[in-house]
C-alpha positions in Angstrom: 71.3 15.9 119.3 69.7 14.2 116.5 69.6 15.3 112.9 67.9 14.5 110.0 65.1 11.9 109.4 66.9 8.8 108.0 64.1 6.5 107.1 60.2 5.4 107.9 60.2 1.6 108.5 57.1 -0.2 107.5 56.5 -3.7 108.3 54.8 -6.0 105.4 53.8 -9.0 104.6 54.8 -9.3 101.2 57.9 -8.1 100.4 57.4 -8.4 96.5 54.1 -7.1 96.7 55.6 -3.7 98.2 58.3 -3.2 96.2 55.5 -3.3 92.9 53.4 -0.3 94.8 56.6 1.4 95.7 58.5 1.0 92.0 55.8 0.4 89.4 52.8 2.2 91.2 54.2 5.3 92.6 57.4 5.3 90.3 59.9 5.3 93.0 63.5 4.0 93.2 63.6 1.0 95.1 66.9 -0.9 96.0 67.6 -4.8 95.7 66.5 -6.8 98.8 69.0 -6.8 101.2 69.0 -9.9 104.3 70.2 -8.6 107.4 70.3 -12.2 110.2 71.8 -10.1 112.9 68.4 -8.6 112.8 66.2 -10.9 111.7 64.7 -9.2 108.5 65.1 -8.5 105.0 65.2 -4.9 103.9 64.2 -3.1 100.9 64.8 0.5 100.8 62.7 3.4 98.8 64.8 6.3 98.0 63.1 9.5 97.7 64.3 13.1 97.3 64.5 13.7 100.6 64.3 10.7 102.4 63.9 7.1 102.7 61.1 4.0 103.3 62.6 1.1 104.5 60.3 -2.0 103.5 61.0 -4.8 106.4 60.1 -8.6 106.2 60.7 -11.1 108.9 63.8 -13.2 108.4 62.7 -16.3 109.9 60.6 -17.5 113.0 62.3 -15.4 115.8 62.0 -12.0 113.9 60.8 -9.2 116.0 59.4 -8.6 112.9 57.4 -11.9 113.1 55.7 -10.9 115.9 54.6 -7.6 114.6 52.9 -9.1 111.8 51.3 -11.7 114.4 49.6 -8.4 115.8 49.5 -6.3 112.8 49.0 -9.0 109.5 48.7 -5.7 107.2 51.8 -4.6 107.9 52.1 -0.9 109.1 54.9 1.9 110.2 57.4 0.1 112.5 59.9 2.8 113.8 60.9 6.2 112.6 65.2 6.7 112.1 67.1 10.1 113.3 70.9 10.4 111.8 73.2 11.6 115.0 76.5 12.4 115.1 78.2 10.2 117.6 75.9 7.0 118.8 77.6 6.5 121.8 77.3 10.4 123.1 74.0 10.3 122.0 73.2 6.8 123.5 74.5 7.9 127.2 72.5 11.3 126.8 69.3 9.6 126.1 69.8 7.5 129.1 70.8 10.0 131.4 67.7 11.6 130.4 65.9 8.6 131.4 65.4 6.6 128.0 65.3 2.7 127.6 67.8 1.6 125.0 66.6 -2.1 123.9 68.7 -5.1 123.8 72.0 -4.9 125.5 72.8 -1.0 124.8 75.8 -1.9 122.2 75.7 -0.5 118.7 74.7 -3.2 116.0 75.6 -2.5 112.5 72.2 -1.6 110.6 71.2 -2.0 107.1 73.4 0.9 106.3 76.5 -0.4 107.5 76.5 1.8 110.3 75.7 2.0 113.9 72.4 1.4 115.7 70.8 1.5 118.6 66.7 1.4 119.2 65.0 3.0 121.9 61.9 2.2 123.7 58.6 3.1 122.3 57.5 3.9 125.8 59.8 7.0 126.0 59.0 8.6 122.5 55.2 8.5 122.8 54.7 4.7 121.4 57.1 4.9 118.7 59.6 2.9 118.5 63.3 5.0 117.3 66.2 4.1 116.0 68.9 6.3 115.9 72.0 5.4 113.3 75.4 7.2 113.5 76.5 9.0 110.5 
């Protein structure tokens, strides 16, 4: 069912600070900031040859990222992203299966402009998963 690794999501603190260890440190290619409200962050992502980073910053007070940083203030890896075919067929296999699908099991549209859905740490050994449609 799912494909390849999309991205590794890391919360941080300091957006600007992350991007200069990402582009200027380690030389990568790092895209323009990029606000996303429906999910309350704002993304920056690292391209490498054979995947991605995804830099996350809160987006105001109600940010789930917020709260991560409340209990993490370094930052650290917030989810790992698998690329599947069809979202939906994929969503109702997970949950037939027994998986949690967060919020209310409908598809958002991710930094990607494609569909999401996230899946309970609990199921996938306390790691939080996206899964985006491509």
């Amino acid at each position: 069912m799912i494909g390849r690794l999309n991205h590794v999501a890391i919360a941080v603190p300091d957006l600007d600070a992350a991007v200069k260890q990402y582009r200027d440190v380690l030389g990568a290619n790092v895209s323009e900031p990029l606000d996303l409200p429906d999910h309350g962050v704002t993304t920056v992502f690292v391209n490498l040859p054979n995947t991605k980073i995804e830099l996350l910053l809160p987006l105001g007070d109600d940010s789930p990222i917020a709260n991560y940083l409340v209990k993490n203030p370094s930052g650290g890896m917030h989810h790992i992203c698998y690329e599947v075919e069809d979202i939906m067929a994929a969503r109702d296999k997970l949950v037939e299966e027994g998986a949690r699908v967060l919020g209310s099991g409908e598809p958002k549209i991710g930094a990607h402009g494609k569909p999401v859905l996230f899946l309970h740490p609990k199921d996938f050994s306390g790691t939080l998963v996206e899964i985006e449609q491509v």
